[in-house]
N, C-alpha and C positions, 0 to 999 in steps of 0.2 A: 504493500500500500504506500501512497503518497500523500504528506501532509499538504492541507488546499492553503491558497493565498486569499486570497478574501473570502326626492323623495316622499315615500310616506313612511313615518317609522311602522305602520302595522305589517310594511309588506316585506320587511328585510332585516329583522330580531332574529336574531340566532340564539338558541335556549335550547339547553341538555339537558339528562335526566338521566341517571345514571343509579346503577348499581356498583358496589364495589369489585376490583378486579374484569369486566365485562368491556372494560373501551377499545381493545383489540377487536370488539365484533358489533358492528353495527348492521341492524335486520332491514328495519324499511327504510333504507337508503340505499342508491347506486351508485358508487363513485367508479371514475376511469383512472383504471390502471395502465400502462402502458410496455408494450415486451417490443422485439424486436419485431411481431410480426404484424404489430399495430396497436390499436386500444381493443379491449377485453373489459368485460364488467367486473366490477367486485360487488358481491353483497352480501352484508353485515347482519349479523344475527341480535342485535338488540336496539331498541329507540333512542333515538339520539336528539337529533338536530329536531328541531321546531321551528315550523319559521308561521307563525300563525300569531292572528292577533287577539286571540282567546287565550293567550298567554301572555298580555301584557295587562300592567295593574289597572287598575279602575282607579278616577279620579274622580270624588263627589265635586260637585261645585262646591262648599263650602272648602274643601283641601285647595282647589285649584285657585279660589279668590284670597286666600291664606296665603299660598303658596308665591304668590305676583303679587300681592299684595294690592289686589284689584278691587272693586265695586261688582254683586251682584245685582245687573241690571235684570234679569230676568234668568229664572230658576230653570237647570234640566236637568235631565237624571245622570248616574254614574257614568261614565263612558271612558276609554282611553284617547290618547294623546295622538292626531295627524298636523303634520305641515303640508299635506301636498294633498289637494281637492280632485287632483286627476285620480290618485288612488287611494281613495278616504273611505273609509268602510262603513256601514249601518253602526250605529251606536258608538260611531265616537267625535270627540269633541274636534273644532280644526282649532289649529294655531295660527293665527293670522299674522306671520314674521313680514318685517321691512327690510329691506339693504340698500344700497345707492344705488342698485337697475333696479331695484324687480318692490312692488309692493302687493300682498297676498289681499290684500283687504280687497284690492279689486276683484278679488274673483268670490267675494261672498253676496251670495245671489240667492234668492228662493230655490232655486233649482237645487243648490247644495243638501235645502234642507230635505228634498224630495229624493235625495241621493240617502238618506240617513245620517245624516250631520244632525247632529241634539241639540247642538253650541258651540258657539265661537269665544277664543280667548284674544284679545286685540283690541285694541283705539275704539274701532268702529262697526259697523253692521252694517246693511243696507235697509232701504223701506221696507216695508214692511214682514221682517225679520221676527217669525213667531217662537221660535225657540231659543237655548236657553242662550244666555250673553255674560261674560264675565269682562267686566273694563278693564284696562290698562290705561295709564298714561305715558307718555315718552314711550323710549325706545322698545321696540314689541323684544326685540331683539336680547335687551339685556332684563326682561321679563322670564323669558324664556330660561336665560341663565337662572335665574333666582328661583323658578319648580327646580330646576335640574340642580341646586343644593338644596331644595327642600327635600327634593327625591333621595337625595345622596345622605339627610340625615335618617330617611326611614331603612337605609339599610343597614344592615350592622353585619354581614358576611365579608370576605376579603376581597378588596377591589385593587385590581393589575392593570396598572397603567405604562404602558411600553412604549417609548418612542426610539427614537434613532433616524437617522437622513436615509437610510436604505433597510428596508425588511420590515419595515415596523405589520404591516396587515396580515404576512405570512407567520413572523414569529409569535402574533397574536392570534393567529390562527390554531397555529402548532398546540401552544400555553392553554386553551380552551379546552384542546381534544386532550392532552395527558394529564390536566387539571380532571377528568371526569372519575378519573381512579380515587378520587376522595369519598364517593358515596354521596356526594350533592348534589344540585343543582347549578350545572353552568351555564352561566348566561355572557356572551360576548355582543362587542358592537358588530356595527352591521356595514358590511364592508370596508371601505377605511375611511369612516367616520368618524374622522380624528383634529376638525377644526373646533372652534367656538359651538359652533350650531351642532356637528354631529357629536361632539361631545354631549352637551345639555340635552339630546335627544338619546343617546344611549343612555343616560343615568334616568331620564324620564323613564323611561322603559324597563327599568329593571322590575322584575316578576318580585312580588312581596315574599316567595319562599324558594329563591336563588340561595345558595348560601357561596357562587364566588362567581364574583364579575370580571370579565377582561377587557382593556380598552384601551384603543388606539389611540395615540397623542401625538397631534403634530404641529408646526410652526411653519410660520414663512418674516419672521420679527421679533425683533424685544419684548419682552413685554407677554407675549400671547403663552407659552409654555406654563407661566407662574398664573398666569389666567385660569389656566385650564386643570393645573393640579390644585387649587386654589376651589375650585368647584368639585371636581372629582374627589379630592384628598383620599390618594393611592396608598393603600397599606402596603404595596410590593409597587416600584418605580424603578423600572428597566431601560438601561440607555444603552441599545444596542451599539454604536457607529455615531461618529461625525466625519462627513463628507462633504463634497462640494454638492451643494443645492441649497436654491434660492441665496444664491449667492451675490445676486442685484440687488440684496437687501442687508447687506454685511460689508464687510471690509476683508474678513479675514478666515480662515476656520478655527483660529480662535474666538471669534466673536461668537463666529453657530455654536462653538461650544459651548461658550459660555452661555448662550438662549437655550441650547440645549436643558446645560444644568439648571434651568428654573423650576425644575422639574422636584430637583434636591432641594432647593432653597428653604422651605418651610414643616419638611419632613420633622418628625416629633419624634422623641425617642420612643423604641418598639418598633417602627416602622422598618424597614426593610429597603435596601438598594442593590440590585442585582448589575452588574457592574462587566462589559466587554477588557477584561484584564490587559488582550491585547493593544488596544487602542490607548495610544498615552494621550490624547486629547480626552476622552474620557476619565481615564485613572487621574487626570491634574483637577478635577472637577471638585470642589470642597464638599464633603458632606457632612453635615450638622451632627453635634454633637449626639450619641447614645442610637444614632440610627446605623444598623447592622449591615455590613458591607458582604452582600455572595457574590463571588468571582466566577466568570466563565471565560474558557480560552486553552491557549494553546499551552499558555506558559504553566511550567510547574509551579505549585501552591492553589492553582484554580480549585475552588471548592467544586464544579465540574469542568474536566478536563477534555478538550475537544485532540485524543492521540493522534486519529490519523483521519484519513478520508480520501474516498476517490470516486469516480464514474465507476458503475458496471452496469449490464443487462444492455449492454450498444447505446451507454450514453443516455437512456429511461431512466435510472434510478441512479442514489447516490448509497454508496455504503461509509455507515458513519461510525469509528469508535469512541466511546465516551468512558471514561475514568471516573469516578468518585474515589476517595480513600482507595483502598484494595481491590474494590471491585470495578469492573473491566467489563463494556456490552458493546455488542455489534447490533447496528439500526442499519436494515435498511430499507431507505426511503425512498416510494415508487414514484420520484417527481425527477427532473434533468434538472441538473446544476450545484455544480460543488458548493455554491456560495451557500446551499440549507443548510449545509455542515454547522454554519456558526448561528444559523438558528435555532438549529436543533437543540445545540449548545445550551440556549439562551433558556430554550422550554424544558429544559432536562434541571437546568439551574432554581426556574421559577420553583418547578413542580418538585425536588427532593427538597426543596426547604420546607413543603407544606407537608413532607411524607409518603410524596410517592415513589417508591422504585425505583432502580433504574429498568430492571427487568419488566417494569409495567408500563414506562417510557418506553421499551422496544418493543411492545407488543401494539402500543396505542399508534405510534406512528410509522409502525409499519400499513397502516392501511390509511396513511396520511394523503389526499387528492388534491393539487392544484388548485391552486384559486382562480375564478374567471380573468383571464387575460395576463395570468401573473406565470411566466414558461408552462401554459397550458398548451399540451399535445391534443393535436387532431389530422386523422386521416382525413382527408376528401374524398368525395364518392370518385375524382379523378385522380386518385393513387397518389395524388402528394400529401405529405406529411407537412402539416403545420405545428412549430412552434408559437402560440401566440402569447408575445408579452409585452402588448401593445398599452396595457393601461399608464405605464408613466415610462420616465426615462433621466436616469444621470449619467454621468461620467461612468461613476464605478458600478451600478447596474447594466451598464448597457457593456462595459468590456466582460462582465459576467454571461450577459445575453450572447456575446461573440463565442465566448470559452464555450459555452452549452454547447451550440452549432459545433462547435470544432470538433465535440467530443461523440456526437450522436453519428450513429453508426448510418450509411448516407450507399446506396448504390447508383446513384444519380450525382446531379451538382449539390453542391452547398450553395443555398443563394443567402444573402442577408438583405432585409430591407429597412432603414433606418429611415426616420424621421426627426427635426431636429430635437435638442436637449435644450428646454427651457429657462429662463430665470437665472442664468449664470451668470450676470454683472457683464463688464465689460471687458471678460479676458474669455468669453464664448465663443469665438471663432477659435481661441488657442485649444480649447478643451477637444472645438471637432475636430481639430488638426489630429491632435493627439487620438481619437478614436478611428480614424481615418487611419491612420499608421499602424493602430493594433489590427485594424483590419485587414490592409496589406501582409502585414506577418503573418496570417493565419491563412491562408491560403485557401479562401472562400472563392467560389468559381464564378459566382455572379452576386454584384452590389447595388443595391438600389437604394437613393439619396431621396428623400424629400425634406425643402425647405431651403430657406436662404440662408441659413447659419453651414447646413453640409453644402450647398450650392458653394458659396463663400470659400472654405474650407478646401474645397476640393480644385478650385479655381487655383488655388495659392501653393498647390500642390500640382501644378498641371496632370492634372487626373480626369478632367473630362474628355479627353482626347482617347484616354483608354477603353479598348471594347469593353471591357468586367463590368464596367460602371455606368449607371444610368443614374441621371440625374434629371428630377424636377422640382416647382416650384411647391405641385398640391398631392397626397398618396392618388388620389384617381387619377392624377395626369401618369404618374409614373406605374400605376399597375397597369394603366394603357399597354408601354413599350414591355416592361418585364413578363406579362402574360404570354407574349409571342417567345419568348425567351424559356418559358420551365416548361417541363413535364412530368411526365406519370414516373415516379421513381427520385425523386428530385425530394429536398429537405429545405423549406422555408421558414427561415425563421422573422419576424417584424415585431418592432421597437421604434416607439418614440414618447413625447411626452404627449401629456393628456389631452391637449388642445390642438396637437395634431391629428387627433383622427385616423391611429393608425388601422385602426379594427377595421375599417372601409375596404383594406388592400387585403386583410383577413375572407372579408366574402363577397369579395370579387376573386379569390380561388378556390373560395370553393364553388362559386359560381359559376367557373369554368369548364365548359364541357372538355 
């Protein structure tokens, strides 16, 4: 082996239910496994995952005008908590939020209440609005915030707050599924809803008999990190990585660090900091006096020790070794990409500080599935194999995205399709440069550019002159020329950041006859 180098809340609550010892086998669920000869199902022998809104709490109007600190203009019965009127369900309340585009209040209309809307939380209402209404004044916004610490004081189980510039949705992923060997109830956020808002909607959310919450935490500024743990107040606070992202909002990765660590800033002794040992941007992070530092990493003394790790199964799966004290487990994990190894790390680290296993950490996530768009494999009905890890993209995620492809076993070309890397200040053309180069070294047989930062990048490189490389402005312009380019047997992998739209070039091949 070789050691590796690096809405509506009703419709997307994640919520477990577990017995003890059982998280190795989940019954009514299917997840995609992946072998050499394609995707294959797996299915699990016990109930897991919930994603239904009969399993979020009830909010009486009196809790909810408590809770904001609002006026009862008119009475309605219990109901749970939506933001989004496209997918607002019978008997729950909407959250009427504001932000500088977008104001909710416009879309409350009689029709809503004919939808099953009980009541609205927000400024305002429209004519003739017969159900129930709870006021706010100012910002709906920082209303919102104030249920979601009301919410966070009716809980009293353990709440995992995880951030980091790279893995945070996957390693909170991970922490949910091997958290289930407690014999509780786990409840996670719901996708990486990890700003202001999808924070204060994950805590709103948490079921009255969860006994452990997991949740994403993320930043793009000063200031917002000590916001968000500040509302959440994380009894376990995990800081995977500091890297380059949102880096137009920094000077340094000292500075992300240091935003990072707001995370630690107001930790109370008992709490808990689970800590990437490798990272010395991390390890220089101050943490508050009587709060207990758990190590994960490569380096000797890690209270879980990440020994080795490598590809196997043609580049599908990762095999991962983990150490504690004496004992010694092999995981392995049916997803592509060395970079899980230090997540795994991360969920192996959360989870034996609360008591689970290691042995029960490699039963749990050996049937661990890919998250939507995060190095999620898919065949196409036309024999190409997709990698899709189109939902974001940095520096060090995306040279990860390249190492996958290189690693996955290919009887065709390797194609890669990049889209640009977002928010990285003004040294973003030097970052593509630099991705552009690891790409050349790796020996990918066909590249495809979208955007003006790789456009840029590749100009400065005279590399558009090269047949490998396709370059456009938008991913449809460039899945135009690339489509005449792959076939049946061929390994596609696409990345870029959010606002690119890389998913578009995703099914326009599989749309491919």
């Amino acid at each position: 082996m070789k050691a590796i180098t690096h809405p509506s809340i009703s419709r997307c609550q994640t919520f477990t239910n577990t017995t003890p010892l059982l998280s190795s086998t989940i019954s009514s669920l299917t997840f995609r496994s992946y072998t050499k000869n394609g995707a294959k199902p797996i299915n699990s022998n016990s109930k897991k995952s919930l994603q239904n809104p009969n399993f979020l709490p009830l909010w009486s109007v009196n809790e909810i005008a408590q809770a904001v600190n609002g006026r009862i203009m008119k009475w309605g019965p219990p109901g749970t908590i939506s933001t989004d009127t496209r997918t607002l369900q019978p008997n729950q309340w909407f959250f009427a939020i504001s932000g500088e585009n977008f104001d909710a209040h416009d879309f409350i209309t009689t029709e809503l209440s004919e939808k099953g809307c009980i009541g609205v939380v927000g400024n305002r209402v429209c004519e003739n609005w017969e159900m129930g209404f709870v006021k706010v004044n100012g910002d709906s916004i920082i209303s919102l915030m104030m249920m979601a610490s009301y919410a966070r004081t009716r809980f009293n189980g353990v709440l995992v707050g995880v951030t980091g510039s790279v893995g945070k949705t996957t390693t909170r992923a991970m922490t949910g599924l091997v958290l289930e060997n407690l014999g509780l109830r786990v409840y996670q956020s719901c996708r990486n809803w990890n700003n202001r808002i999808g924070v204060a909607l994950s805590l709103i959310g948490i079921p009255g008999n969860a006994g452990v919450a997991v949740l994403e935490m993320g930043m793009s500024g000063k200031g917002e990190m000590l916001e968000l743990a500040r509302m959440a107040l994380p009894t376990i606070r995990v800081i995977l990585n500091v890297g380059v992202s949102h880096l137009e909002n920094f000077g340094s990765l000292e500075e992300i660090a240091m935003a990072k660590g707001e995370i630690l800033a107001e930790a109370k002794p008992g709490d808990v900091c689970v800590l990437n040992a490798d990272d010395p941007l991390v390890m220089s992070l101050p943490v508050p006096f009587g709060v207990k530092k758990v190590l994960f990493g490569r380096r000797e003394g890690c209270d879980v020790r990440l020994v080795a790790a490598e590809s196997t199964d043609g580049g599908h799966a990762v095999r991962v070794v983990l150490g504690k004290h004496d004992e010694m487990v092999e995981i392995v994990v049916p997803c592509p990409g060395l970079h899980l190894a230090l997540n795994t790390c991360a969920a192996a680290a959360v989870a034996t500080h609360l008591g689970v296993s290691l042995s029960q950490i490699q039963s749990s996530l050996s049937t661990f599935s890919p998250l939507p768009m995060r190095a999620e494999l898919e065949v196409a009905p036309n024999g190409i194999k997709i990698v899709n890890d189109a939902y974001n993209a940095s520096p060090a995620s995306t040279k990860a995205a390249i190492d996958i492809l290189k690693s996955i076993e290919c009887r065709g070309k390797r194609v890669l399709i990049l889209g640009d890397m977002l928010e990285l200040g003004p040294l973003e053309v030097k970052f593509h440069e630099k991705i552009l180069t690891h790409c050349c070294d790796s020996n990918i047989d066909l590249i495809g550019l979208a955007g003006k930062r790789f456009s840029t990048a590749a100009e400065n490189f005279n590399l558009v002159k090269d047949t490998r490389i396709v370059v456009a402005q938008y991913a449809e312009d460039l899945a135009v020329e690339i489509l005449k380019r792959i076939s049946c047997d061929d390994v596609v992998l696409v990345k870029g950041s959010r606002a690119m739209k890389m998913e578009k070039f995703v099914d326009a091949i599989i749309a491919m006859q």
